[in-house]
C-alpha positions in Angstrom: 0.0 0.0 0.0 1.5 3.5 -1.3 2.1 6.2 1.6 -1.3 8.2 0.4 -3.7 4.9 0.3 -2.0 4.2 3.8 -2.8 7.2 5.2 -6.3 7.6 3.5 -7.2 4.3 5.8 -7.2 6.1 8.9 -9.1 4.4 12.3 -9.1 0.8 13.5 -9.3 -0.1 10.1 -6.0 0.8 9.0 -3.7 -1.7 10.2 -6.1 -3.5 12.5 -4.2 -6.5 12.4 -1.3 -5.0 14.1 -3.3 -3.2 17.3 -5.0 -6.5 18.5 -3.7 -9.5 16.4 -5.5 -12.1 19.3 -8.8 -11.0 17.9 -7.6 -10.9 14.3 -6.1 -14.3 13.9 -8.1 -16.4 16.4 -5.1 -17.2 18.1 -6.0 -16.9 21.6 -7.8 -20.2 20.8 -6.4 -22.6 23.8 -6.1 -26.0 22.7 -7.9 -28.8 24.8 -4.9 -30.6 26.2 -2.9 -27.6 26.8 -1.9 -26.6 31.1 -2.5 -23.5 32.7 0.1 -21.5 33.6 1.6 -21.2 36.9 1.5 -17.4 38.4 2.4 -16.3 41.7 1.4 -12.8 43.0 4.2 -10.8 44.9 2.6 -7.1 46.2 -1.3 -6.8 47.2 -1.8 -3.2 47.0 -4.4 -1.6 44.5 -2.2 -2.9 41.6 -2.0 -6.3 42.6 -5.5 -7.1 43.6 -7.3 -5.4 40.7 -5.5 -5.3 37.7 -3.3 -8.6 38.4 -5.3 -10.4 40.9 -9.0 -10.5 40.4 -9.7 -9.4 36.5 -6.7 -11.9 35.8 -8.7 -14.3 37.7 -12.2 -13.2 36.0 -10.8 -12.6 32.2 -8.0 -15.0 32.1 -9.1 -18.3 34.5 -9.1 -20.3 31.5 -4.8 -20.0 30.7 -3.6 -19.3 34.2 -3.6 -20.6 37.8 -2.9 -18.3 40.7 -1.3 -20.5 43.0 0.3 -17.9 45.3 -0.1 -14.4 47.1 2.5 -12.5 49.2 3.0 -9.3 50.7 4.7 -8.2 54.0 1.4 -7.1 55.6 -0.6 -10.3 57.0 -4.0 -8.2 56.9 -3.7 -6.8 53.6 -3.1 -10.4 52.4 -6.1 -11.9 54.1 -8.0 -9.6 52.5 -6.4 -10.1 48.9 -7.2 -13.4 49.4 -10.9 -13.0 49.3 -11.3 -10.0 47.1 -9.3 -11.7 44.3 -10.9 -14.9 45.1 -8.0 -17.3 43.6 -7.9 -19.6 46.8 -5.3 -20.0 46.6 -2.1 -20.1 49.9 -1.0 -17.0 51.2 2.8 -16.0 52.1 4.6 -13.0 54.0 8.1 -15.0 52.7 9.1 -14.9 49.2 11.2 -18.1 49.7 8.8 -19.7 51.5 5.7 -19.3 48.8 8.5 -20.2 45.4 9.1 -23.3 47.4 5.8 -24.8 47.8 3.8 -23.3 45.1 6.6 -23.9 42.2 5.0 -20.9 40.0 6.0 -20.6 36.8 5.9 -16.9 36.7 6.3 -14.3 39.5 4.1 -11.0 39.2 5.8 -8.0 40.9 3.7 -5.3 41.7 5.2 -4.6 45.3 6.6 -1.4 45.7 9.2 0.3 43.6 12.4 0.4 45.8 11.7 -4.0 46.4 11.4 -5.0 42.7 14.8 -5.9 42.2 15.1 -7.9 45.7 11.6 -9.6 44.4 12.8 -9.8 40.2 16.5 -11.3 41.1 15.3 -14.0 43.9 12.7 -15.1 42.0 15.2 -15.6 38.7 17.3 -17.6 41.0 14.7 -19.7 42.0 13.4 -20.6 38.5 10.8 -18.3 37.9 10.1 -16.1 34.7 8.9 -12.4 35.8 6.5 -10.3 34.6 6.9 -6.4 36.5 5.2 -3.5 36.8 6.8 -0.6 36.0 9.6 0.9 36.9 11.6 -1.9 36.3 13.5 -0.5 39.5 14.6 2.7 40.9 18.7 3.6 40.3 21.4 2.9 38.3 23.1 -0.3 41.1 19.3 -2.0 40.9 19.4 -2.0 37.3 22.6 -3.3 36.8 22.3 -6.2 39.8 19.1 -7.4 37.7 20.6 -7.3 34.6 23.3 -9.4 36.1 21.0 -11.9 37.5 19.2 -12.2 34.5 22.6 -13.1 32.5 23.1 -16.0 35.0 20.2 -17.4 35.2 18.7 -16.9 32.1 15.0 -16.2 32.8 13.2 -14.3 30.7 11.7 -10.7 32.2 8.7 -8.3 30.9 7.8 -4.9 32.1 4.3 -4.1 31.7 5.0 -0.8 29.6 0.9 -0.8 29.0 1.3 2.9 27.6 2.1 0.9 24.1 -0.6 -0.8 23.5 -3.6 1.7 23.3 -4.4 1.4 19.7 -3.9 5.2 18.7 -0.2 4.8 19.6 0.3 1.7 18.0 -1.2 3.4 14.6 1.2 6.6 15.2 3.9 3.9 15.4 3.3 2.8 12.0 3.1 6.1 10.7 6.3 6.9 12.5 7.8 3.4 11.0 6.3 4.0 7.7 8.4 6.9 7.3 5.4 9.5 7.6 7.2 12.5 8.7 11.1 11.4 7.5 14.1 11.0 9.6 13.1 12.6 13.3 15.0 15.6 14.3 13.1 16.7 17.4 10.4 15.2 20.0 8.2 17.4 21.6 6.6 15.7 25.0 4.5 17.6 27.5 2.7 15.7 30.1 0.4 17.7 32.5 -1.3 15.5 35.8 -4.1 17.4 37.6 -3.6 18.3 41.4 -5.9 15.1 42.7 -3.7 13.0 40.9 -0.3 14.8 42.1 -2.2 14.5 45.3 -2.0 10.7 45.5 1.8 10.6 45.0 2.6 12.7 47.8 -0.1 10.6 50.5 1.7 7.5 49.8 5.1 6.0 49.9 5.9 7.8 46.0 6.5 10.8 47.8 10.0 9.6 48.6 12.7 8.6 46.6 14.0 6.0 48.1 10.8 4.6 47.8 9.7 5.8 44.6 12.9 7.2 42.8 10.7 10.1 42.4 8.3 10.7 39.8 11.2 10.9 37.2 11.2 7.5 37.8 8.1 6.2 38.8 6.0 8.1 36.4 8.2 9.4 33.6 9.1 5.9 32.9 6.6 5.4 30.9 6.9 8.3 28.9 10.7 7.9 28.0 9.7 3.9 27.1 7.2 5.7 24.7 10.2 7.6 23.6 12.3 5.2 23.2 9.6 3.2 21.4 8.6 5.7 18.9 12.4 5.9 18.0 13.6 2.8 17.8 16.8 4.4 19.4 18.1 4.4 23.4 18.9 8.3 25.5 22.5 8.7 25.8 22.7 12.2 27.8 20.0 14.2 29.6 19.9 17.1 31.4 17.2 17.9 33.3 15.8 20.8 36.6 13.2 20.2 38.8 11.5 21.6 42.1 8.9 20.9 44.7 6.9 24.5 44.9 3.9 23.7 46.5 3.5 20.2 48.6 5.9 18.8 51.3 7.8 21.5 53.5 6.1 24.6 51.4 2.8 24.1 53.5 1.8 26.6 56.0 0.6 23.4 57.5 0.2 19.7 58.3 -1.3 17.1 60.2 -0.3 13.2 60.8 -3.2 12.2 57.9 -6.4 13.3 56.2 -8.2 11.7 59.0 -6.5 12.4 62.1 -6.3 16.6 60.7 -7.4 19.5 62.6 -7.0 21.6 59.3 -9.5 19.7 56.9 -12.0 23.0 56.9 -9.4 25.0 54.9 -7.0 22.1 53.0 -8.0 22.1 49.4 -6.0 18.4 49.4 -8.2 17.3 52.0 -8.9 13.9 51.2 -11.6 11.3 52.9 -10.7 8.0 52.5 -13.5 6.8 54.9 -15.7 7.4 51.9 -13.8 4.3 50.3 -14.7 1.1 51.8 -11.7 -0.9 48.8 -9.1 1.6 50.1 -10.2 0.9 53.9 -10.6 -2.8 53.6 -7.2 -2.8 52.1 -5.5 0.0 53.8 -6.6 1.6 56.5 -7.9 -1.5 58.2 -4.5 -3.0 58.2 -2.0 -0.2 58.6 -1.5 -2.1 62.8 0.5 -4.4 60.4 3.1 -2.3 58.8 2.6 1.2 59.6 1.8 1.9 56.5 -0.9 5.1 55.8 -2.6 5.7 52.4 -3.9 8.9 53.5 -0.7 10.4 54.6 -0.3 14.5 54.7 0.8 15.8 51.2 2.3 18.8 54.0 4.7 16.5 55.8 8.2 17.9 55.4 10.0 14.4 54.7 8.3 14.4 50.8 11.6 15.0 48.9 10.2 14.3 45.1 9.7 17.4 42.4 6.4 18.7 40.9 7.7 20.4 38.2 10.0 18.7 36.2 11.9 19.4 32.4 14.4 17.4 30.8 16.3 17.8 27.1 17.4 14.2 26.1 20.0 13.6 23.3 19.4 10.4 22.0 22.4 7.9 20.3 20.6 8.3 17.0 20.8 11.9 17.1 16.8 12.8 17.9 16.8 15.3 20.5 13.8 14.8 23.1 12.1 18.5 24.9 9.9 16.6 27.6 8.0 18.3 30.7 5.9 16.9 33.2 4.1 18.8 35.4 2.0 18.3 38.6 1.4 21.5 39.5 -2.3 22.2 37.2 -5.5 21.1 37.3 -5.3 19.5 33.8 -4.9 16.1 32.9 -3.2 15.2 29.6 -0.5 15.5 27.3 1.0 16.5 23.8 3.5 14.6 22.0 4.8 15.7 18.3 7.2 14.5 15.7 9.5 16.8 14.1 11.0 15.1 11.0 12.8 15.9 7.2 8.6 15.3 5.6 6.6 16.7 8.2 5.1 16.8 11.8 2.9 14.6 13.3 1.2 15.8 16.5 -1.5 14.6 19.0 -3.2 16.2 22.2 -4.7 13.6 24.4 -7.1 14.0 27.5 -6.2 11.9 30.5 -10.1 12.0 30.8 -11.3 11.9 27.4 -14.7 12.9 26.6 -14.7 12.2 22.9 -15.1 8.1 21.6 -11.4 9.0 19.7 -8.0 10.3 19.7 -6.6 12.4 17.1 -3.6 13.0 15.1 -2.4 16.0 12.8 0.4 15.7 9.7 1.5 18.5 8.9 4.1 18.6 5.5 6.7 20.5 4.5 5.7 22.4 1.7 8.7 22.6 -0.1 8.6 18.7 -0.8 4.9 18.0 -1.3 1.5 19.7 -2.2 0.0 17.2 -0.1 -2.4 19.6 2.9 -2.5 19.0 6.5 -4.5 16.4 7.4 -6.1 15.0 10.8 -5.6 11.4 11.2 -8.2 9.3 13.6 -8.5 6.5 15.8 -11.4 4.9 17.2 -10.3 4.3 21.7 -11.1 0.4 22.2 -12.5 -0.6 25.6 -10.5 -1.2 28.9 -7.9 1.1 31.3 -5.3 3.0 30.0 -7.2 4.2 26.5 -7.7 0.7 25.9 -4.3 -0.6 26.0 -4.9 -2.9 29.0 -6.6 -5.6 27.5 -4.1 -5.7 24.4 -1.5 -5.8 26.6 -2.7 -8.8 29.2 -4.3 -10.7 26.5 -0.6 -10.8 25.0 0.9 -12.0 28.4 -1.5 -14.2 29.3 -4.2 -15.7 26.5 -1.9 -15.7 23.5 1.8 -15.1 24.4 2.9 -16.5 21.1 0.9 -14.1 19.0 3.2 -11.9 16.6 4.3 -8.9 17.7 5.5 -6.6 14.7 5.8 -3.1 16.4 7.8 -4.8 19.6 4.9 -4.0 22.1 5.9 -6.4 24.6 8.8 -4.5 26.5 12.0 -6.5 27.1 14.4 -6.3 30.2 16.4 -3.4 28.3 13.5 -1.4 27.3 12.7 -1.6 30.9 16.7 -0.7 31.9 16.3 2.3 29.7 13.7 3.7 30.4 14.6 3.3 34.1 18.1 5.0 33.7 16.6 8.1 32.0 15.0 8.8 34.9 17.4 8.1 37.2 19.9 10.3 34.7 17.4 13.1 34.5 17.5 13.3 39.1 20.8 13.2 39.1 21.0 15.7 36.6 18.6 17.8 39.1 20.5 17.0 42.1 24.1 18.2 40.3 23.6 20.6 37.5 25.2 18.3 35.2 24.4 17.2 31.9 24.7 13.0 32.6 26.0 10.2 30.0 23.7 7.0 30.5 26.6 5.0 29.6 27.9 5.9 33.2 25.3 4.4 34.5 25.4 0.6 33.9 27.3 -1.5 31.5 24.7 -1.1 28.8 26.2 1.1 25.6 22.9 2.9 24.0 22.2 2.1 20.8 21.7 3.9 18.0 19.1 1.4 16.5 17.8 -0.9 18.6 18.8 -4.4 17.4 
């Protein structure tokens, strides 16, 4: 198919086969004689017990067996337990669960700052890993998994669901199809709204030796998209930052939303008593751990950034001008394409009201007569613009279906995307422009092979 006939095929239509091939091929057909799979469960927080715990159970009981949960918090995990609805044993040791239940496959969805500890003694023990993202949260975590994985051989995926939705796989055609020519510039703004910044700073994200701050835990997925759309790895970044509004900066604080004498005049002021999930799993079992959901976004230990810009220079040349910003009370984002043809560019609502997303190409005159024109895509059903059930119907119903634009993120992606992050803080933290070759013994790549 020529460029223009390509292009002329916009929507689910065009290139349909390549956003969900499982219900394009009927190959998430299981065959009579064939066993479930083995998964274990390692982290029961909102994560685990929704996303990876009961809709795995409810969608996907016909490929896979849960035959283990574990967390550190007793309470939390009797609850899992029932909510999920596997019965299947619970365990507060890692060890302990690997040795009895014999899973196949460990699911990490424990916190960030534990997912190497989780990733490498599960490889050791036999298990393949599936992990949320961040892979991990520095440079020594990375490189001690990466390690691991060369001696024992196991194979790792990170859950980088902000591939699938099927807008961004048809912008990754256009990009591979050569729409706008060889990229010179990304442009990449990302805007979360204040109740969603809110959330980071009540819980254990609003450190960074928890977290690795939101350079980490959030703009992973945003520099995997990167990474992604160029087929190329970040090899310096510089990068500032600053926390303006939450942590120390408040005039005042309280030990949590519910124990506050200041909830009359806190616009963060947060009831989680109105949530019977998040007090069933929570609050009810903080005794446990000492763990609190609802935790001041005031309290003067919160060391992560709002505000945060970075210029990446990547090994193929593209330069990257990304933003992401807490500090608004709008949710979205903008991403455009700068290339030798043209510029393709889409705004995108974290809440979207329309049934669609939209993309604009935009020539260069000088080469073609050809007009702007808006490109459009049809959102598919399920979280994260519909990328969610792409993505775990890959894992888990079909894991041999083909996957032409390299959706399924590898242990690399997830190192990479990781160490921009980590290269863009230290960046903050120094005033240095930072080489991601310093950081592990990964050398980026100018294509990736």
């Amino acid at each position: 198919m020529d460029r223009r006939n390509f292009l002329a095929n916009t929507g689910i239509a065009a290139g349909s086969l390549l956003f969900n091939p499982l219900k394009s091929t009927g190959a998430a057909a299981k065959p009579a004689n064939s066993a479930k799979k083995k998964l274990a469960l390692v982290g029961t927080g909102i994560r685990g017990v929704n996303m990876f715990g009961r809709d795995l159970i409810n969608d996907y009981g016909e490929y896979i067996e849960l035959v283990g949960l574990c967390d550190i918090n007793p309470g939390r995990l009797n609850f899992a337990e029932g909510y999920i609805g596997a019965k299947c044993p619970t365990f507060t040791n890692l060890v302990e669960m690997i040795e009895k239940q014999k899973p196949e496959v460990l699911i990490v969805t424990s916190e960030d700052s534990t997912h190497h500890t989780v990733i490498i003694k599960g490889m050791e023990m036999g298990c393949d890993i599936i992990t949320e993202k961040p892979l991990t949260i520095d440079e020594n975590k990375a490189q001690e998994i990466y390690d691991a994985q060369k001696r024992t051989g196991r194979n790792i995926i990170v859950t980088f669901n902000y591939r699938y939705p099927p807008y961004r796989a048809k912008m990754k055609e256009l990009l591979i199809e050569g729409l706008v020519g060889e990229i010179n510039t990304v442009d990449f703004h990302w805007n979360i709204d204040h109740s969603h910044l809110t959330r980071y700073m009540q819980r254990w994200h609003g450190y960074k030796e928890k977290g690795g701050s939101l350079w980490v835990h959030k703009s992973t997925h945003h520099f995997d998209m990167v990474n992604w759309f160029l087929n190329s790895e970040p090899e310096e970044v510089f990068a500032y930052a600053s926390l303006d509004r939450f942590g120390k900066n408040g005039i005042f604080r309280g030990d949590n939303c519910r124990k506050c004498a200041h909830t009359d005049k806190c616009a963060y002021y947060w009831d989680i008593t109105k949530n019977q999930h998040l007090m069933d799993l929570y609050v009810n079992n903080e005794k446990h751990d000492g763990y609190i959901r609802d935790n001041c976004v005031f309290r003067e230990s919160i060391d992560i950034y709002e505000r945060h810009s970075a210029v990446i220079k990547y090994a193929n040349g593209a330069v990257l001008n990304y933003s992401l910003t807490g500090d608004t009370d709008y949710d979205g984002y903008w991403i455009a394409f700068n290339g030798t043809k043209g510029r393709l560019e889409a705004r995108i609502e974290g809440y979207p009201e329309k049934s669609y997303a939209e993309m604009t190409f935009t020539p260069i005159g000088r080469y073609t007569d050809e007009k702007p024109r808006i490109i459009r895509v049809d959102y598919s059903r399920g979280g994260h613009w519909g990328g969610d059930p792409i993505m775990l119907d890959k894992l888990f119903k079909a894991p041999d279906t083909p996957d032409p634009l390299n959706q399924q993120a590898t242990l690399r992606d997830g190192i990479m995307s990781i160490l921009t992050g980590v290269a863009a803080r230290k960046s903050v933290e120094t005033g240095k422009t930072i080489k991601i070759e310093d950081l592990t013994v990964l050398k980026p790549q100018a294509k990736r092979i």
